[in-house]
N, CA, C and O atoms as a printed pandas DataFrame, in Angstrom:
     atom_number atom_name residue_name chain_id  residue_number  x_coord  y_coord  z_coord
0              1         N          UNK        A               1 -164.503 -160.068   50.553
1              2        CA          UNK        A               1 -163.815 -158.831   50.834
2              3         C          UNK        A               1 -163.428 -158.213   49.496
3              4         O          UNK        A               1 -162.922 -158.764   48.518
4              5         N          UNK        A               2 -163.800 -156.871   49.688
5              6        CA          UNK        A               2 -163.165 -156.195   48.019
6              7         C          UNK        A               2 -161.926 -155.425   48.715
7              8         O          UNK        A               2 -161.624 -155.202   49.888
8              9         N          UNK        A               3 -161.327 -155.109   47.424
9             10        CA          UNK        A               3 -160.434 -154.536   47.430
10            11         C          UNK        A               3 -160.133 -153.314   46.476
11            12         O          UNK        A               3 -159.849 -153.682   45.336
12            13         N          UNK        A               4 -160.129 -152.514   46.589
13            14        CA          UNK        A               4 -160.008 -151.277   45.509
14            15         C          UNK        A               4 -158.607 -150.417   45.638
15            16         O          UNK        A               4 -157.925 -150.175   46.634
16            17         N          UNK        A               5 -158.434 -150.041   44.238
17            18        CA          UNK        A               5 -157.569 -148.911   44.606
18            19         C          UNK        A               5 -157.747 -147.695   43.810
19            20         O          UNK        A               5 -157.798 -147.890   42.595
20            21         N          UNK        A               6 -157.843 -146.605   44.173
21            22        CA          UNK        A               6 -158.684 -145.589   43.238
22            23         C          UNK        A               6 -159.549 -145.757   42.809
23            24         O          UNK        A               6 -159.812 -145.383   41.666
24            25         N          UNK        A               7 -160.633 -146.629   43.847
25            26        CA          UNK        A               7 -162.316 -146.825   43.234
26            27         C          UNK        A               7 -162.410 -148.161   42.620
27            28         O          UNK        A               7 -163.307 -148.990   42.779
28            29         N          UNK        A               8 -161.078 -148.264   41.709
29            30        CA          UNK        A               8 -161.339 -149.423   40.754
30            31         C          UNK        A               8 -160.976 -150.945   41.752
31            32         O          UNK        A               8 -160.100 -151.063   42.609
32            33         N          UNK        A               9 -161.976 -151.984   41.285
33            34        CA          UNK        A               9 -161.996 -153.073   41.984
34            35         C          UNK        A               9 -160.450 -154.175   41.505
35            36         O          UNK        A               9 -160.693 -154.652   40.397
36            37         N          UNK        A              10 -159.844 -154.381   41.728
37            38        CA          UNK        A              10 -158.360 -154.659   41.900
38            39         C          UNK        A              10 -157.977 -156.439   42.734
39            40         O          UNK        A              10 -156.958 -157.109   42.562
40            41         N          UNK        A              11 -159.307 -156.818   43.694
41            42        CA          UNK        A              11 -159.026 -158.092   44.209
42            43         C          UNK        A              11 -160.470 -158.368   44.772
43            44         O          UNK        A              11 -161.337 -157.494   44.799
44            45         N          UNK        A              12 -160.663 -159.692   45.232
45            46        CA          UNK        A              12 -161.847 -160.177   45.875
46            47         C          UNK        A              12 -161.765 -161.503   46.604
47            48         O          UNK        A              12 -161.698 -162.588   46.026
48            49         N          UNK        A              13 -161.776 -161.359   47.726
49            50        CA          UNK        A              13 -161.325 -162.435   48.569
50            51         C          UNK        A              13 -162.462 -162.684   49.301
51            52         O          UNK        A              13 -163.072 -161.844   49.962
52            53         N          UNK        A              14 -162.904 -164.530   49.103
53            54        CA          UNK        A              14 -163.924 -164.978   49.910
54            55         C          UNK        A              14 -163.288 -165.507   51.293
55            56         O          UNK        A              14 -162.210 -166.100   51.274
56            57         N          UNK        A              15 -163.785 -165.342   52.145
57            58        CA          UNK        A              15 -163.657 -166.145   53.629
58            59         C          UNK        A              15 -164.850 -166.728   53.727
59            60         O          UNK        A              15 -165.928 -166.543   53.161
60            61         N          UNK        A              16 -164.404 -167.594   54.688
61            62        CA          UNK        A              16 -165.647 -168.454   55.551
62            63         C          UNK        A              16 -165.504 -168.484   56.842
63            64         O          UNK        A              16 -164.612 -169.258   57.188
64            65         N          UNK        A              17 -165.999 -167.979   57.634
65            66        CA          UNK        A              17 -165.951 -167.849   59.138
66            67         C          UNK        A              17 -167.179 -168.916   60.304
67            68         O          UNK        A              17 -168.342 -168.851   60.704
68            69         N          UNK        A              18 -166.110 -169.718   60.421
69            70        CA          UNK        A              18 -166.683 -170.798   61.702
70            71         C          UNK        A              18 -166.775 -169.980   63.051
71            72         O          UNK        A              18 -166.756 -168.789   63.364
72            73         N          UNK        A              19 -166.935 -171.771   64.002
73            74        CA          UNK        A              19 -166.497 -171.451   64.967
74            75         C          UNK        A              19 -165.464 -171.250   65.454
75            76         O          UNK        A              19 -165.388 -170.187   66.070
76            77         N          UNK        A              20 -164.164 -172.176   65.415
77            78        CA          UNK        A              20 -163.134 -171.669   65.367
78            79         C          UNK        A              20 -162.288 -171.483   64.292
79            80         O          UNK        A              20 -161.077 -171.491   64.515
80            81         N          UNK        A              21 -162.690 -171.321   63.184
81            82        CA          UNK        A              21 -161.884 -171.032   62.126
82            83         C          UNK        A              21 -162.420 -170.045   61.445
83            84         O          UNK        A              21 -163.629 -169.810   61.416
84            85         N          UNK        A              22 -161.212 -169.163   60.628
85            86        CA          UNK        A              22 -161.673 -168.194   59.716
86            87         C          UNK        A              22 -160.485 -168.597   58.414
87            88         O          UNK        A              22 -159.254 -168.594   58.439
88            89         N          UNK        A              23 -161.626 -168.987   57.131
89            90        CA          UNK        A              23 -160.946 -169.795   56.554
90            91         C          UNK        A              23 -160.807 -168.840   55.136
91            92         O          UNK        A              23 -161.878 -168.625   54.568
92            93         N          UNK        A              24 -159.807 -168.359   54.634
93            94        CA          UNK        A              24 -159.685 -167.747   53.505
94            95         C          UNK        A              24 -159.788 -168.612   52.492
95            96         O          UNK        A              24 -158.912 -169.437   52.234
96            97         N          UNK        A              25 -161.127 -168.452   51.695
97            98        CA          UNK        A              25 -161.624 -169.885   50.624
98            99         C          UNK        A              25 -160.474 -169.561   49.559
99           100         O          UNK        A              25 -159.386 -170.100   49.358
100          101         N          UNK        A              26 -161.214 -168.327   48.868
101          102        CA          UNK        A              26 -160.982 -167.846   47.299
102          103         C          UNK        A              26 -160.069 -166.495   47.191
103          104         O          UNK        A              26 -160.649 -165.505   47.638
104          105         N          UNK        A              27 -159.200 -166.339   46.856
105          106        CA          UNK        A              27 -158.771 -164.781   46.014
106          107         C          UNK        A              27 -158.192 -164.428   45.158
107          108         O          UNK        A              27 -157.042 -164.728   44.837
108          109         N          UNK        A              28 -158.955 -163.701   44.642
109          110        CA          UNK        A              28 -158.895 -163.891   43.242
110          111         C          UNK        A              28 -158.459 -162.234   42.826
111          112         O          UNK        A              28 -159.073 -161.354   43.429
112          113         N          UNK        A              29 -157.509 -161.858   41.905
113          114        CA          UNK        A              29 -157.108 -160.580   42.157
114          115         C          UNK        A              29 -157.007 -160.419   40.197
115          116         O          UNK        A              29 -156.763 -161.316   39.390
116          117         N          UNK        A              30 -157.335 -158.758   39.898
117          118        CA          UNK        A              30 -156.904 -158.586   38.403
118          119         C          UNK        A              30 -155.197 -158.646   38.045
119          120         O          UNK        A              30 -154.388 -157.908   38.607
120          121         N          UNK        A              31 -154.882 -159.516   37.157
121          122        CA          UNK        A              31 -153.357 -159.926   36.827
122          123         C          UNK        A              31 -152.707 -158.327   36.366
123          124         O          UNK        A              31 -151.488 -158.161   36.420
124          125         N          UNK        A              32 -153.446 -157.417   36.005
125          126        CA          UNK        A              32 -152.788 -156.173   35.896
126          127         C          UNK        A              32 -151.301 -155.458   36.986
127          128         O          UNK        A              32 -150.189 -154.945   36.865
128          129         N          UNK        A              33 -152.600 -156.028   38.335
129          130        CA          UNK        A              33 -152.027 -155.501   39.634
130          131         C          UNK        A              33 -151.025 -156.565   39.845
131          132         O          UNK        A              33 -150.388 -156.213   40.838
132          133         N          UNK        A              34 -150.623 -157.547   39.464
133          134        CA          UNK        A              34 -149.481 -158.643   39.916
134          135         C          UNK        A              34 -148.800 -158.024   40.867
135          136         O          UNK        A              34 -148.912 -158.119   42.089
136          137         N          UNK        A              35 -147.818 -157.143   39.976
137          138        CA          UNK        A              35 -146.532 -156.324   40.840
138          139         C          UNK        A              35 -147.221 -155.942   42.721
139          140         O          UNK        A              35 -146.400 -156.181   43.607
140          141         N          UNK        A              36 -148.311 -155.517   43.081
141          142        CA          UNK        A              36 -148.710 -155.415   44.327
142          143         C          UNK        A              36 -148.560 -156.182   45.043
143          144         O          UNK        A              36 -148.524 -155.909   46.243
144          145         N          UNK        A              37 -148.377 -157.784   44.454
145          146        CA          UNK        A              37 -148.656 -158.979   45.674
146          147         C          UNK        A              37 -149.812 -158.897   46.247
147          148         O          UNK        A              37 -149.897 -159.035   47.467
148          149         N          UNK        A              38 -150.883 -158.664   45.483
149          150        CA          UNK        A              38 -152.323 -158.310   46.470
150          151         C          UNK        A              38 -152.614 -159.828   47.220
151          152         O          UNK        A              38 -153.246 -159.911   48.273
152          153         N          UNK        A              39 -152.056 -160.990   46.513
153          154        CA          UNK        A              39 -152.277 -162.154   48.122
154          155         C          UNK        A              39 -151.865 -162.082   48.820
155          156         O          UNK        A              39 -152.390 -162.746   49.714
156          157         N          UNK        A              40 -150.952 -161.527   49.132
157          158        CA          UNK        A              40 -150.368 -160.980   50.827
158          159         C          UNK        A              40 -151.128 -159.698   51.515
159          160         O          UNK        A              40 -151.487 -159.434   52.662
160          161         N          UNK        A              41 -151.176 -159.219   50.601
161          162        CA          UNK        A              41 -151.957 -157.632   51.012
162          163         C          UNK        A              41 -153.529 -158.460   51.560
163          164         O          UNK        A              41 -154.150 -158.180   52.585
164          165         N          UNK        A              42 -153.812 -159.281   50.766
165          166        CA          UNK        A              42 -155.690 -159.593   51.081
166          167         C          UNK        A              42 -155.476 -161.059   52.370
167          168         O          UNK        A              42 -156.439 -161.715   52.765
168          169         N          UNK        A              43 -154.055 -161.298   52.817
169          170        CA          UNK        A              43 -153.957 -162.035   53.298
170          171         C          UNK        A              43 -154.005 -161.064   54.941
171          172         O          UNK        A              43 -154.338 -161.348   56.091
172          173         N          UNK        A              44 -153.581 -160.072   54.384
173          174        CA          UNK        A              44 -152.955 -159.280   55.775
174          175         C          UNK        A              44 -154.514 -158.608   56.804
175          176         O          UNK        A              44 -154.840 -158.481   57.984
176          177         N          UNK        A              45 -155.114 -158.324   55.342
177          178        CA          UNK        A              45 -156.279 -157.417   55.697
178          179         C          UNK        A              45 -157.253 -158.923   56.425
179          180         O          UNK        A              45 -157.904 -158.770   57.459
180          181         N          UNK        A              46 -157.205 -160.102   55.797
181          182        CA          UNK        A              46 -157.994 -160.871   56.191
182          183         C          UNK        A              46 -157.631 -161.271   58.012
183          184         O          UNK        A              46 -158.608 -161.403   58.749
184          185         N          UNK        A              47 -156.664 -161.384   58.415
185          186        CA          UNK        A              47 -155.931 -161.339   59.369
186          187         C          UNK        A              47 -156.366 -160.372   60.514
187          188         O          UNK        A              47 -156.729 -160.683   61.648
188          189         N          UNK        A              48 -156.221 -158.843   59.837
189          190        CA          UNK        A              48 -156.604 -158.060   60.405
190          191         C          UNK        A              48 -158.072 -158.279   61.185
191          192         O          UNK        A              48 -158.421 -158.308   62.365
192          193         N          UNK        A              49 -158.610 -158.390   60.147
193          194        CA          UNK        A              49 -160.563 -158.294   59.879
194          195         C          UNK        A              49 -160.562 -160.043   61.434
195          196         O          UNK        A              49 -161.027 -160.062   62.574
196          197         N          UNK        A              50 -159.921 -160.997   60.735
197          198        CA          UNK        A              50 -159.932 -161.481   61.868
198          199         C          UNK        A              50 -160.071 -161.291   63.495
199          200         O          UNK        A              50 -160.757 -161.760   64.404
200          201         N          UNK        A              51 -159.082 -160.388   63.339
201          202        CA          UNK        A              51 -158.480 -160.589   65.003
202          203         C          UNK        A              51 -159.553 -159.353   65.328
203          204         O          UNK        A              51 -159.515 -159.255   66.555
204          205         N          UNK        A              52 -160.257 -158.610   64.941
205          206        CA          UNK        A              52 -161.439 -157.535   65.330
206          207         C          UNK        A              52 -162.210 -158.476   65.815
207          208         O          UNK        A              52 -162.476 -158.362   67.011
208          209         N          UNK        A              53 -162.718 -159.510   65.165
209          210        CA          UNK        A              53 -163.899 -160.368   65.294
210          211         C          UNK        A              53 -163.438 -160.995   66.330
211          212         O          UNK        A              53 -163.957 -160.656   67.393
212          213         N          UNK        A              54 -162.502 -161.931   66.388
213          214        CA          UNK        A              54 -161.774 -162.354   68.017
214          215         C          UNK        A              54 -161.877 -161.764   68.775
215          216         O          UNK        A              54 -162.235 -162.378   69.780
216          217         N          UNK        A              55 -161.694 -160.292   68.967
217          218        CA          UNK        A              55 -161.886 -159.324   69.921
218          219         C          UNK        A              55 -163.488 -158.661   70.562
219          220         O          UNK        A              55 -163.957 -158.379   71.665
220          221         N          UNK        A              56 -164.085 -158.622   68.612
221          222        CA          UNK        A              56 -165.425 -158.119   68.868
222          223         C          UNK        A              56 -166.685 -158.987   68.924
223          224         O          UNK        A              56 -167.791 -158.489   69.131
224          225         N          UNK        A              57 -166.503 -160.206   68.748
225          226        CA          UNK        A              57 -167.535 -160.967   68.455
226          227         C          UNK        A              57 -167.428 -162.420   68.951
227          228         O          UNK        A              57 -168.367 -162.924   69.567
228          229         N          UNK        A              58 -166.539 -162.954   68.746
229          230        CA          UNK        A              58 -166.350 -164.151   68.990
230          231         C          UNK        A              58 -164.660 -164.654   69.432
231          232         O          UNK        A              58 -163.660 -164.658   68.713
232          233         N          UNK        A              59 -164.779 -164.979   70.601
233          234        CA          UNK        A              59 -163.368 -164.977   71.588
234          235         C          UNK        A              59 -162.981 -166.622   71.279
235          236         O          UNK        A              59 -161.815 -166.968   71.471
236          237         N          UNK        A              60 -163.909 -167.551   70.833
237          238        CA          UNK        A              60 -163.282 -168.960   70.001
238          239         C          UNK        A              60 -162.526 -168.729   68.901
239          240         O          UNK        A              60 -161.518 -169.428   68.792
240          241         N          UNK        A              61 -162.716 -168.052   68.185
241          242        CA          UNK        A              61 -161.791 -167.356   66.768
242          243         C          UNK        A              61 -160.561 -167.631   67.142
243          244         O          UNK        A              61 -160.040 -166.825   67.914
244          245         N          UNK        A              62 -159.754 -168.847   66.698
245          246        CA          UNK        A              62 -158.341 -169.181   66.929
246          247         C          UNK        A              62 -157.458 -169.441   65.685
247          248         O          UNK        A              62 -156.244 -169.636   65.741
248          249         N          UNK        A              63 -158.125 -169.422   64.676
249          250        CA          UNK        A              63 -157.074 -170.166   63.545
250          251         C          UNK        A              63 -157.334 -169.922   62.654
251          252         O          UNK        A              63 -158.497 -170.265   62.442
252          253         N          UNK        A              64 -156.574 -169.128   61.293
253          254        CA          UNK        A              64 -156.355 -168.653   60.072
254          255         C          UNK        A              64 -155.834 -169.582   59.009
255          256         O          UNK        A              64 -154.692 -170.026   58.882
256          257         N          UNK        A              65 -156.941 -169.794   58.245
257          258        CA          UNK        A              65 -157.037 -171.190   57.390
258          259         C          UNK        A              65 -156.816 -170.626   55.928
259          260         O          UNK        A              65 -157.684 -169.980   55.341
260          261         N          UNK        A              66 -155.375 -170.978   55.304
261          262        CA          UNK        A              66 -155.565 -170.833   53.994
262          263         C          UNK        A              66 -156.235 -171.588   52.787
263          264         O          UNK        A              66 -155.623 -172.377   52.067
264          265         N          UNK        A              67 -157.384 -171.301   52.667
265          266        CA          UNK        A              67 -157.750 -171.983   51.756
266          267         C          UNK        A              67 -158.401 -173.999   52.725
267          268         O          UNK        A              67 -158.245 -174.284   53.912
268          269         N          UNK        A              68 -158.847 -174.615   51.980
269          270        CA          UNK        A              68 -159.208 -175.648   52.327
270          271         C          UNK        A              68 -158.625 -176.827   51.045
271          272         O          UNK        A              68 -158.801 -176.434   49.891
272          273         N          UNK        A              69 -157.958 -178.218   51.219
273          274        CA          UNK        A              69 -157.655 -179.251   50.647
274          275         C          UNK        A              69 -158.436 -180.420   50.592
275          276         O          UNK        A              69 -158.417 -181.373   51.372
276          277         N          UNK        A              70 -159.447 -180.166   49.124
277          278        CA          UNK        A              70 -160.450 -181.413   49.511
278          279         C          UNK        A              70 -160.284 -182.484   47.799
279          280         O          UNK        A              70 -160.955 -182.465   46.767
280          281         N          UNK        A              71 -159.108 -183.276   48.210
281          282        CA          UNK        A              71 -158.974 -183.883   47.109
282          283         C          UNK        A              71 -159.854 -184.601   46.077
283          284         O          UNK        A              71 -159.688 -184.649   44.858
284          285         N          UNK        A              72 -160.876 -185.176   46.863
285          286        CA          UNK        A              72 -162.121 -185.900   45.510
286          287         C          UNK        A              72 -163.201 -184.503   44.998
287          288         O          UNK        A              72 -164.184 -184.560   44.259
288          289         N          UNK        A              73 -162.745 -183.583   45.527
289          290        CA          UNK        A              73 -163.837 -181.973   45.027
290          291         C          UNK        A              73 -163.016 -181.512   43.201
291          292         O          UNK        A              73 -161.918 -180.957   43.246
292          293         N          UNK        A              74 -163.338 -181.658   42.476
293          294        CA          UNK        A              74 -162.030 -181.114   41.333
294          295         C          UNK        A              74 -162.035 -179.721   41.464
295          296         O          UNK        A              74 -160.946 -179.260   41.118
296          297         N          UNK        A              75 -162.993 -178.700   41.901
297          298        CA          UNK        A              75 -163.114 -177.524   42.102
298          299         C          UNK        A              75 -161.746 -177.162   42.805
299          300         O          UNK        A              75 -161.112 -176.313   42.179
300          301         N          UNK        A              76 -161.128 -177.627   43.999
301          302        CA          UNK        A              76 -160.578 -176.803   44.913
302          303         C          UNK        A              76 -159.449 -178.054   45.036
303          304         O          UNK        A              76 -158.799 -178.152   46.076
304          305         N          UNK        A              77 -159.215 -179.157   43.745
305          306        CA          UNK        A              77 -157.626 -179.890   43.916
306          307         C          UNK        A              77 -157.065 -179.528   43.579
307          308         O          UNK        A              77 -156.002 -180.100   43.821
308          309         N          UNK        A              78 -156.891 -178.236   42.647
309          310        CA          UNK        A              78 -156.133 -177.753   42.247
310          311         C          UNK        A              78 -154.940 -177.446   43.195
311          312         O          UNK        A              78 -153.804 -177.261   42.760
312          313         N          UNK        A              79 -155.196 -177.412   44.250
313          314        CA          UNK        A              79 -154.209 -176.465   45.301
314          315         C          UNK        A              79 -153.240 -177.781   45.538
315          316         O          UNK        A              79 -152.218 -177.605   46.201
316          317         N          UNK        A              80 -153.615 -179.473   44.864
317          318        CA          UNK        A              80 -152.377 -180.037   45.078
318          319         C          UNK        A              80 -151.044 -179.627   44.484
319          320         O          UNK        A              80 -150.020 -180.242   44.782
């Protein structure tokens, strides 16, 4: 998902969408914009974008996954 504001690219948030999960992997936002809180903002929109797909596509769509905890991965332990 991008995110812009006045054109300029500002955040970028990966999801991964299962069967029943829609899992917000990555987001990654320019430190300029801090003051926005754009992880809540890209949290909200992801949410949003969710519950369309629950509605429009797939009615298993139950659960909003921040991120994933896979301790022997060093990529993604960080989040201990």
């Amino acid at each position: 998902m991008y995110h812009r504001l006045d054109g300029r690219l500002v955040a970028v948030g990966v999801v991964d969408i299962l069967s029943v999960y829609f899992n917000s992997a990555y987001f990654i936002y320019d430190p300029e914009f801090k003051f926005l809180n754009l992880g809540v903002v890209g949290a909200i929109r992801e949410i949003e974008l969710m519950n369309k797909m629950l509605e429009e596509f797939n009615p298993k769509l139950r659960w909003y996954q921040l991120g994933e905890l896979c301790i022997t991965c060093p990529k993604v332990n960080y989040k201990l």
